[in-house]
C-alpha positions in Angstrom: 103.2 106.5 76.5 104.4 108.5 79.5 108.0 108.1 80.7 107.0 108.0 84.5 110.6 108.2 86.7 110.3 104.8 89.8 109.5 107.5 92.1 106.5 108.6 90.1 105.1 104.9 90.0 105.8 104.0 93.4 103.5 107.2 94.2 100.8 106.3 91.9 100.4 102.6 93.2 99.9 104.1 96.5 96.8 106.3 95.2 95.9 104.0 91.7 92.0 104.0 92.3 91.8 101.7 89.1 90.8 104.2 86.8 93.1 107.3 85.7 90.4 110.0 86.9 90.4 108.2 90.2 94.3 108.4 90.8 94.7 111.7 89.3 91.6 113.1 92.2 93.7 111.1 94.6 96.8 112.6 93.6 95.4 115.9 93.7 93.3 115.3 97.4 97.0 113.9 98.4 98.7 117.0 97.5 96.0 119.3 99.0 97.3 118.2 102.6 101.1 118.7 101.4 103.0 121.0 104.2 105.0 123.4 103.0 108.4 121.8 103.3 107.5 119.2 101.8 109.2 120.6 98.3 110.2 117.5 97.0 107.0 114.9 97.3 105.0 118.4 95.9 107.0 118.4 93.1 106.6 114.9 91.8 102.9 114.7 92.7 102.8 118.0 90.4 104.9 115.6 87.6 103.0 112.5 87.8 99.8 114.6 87.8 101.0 116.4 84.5 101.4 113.7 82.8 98.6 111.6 84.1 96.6 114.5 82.4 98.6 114.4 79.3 97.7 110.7 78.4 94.4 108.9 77.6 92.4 106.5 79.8 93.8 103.6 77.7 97.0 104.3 78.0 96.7 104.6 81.8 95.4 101.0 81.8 98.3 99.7 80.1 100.5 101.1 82.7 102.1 98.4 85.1 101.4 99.7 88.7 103.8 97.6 90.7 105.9 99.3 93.3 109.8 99.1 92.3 111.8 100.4 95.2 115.1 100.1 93.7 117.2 103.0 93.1 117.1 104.5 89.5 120.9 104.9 89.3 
């Protein structure tokens, strides 16, 4: 299974469309209207994306998409 950091999680339960196809198009459609400065969201779209890709549809369903907006530290 995917080692996802908070941040990546928190992302994906904003654009989980049930289905791992579905979030990764949302993900991508999402990243599509990205400004330029915006380095930082780009860059862990571009992570979660990679390793939405990298795992199968099964193990996207056992992922547990609740938000967790405490710090990693």
């Amino acid at each position: 299974m995917m080692n996802f950091s908070n941040d990546e999680i928190n992302l994906m339960c904003i654009y989980d469309t049930g289905d791992r196809m579905g979030t990764l198009n949302a993900l991508r459609d999402m990243r599509g209207e990205l400004d330029a400065d915006e380095t930082e969201l780009r860059a862990m779209t571009d992570s979660a994306i990679s390793k939405l890709e990298a795992m199968t549809d099964a193990d996207y369903g056992k992922l547990e998409l609740y938000p967790d907006f405490d710090d990693e530290e």
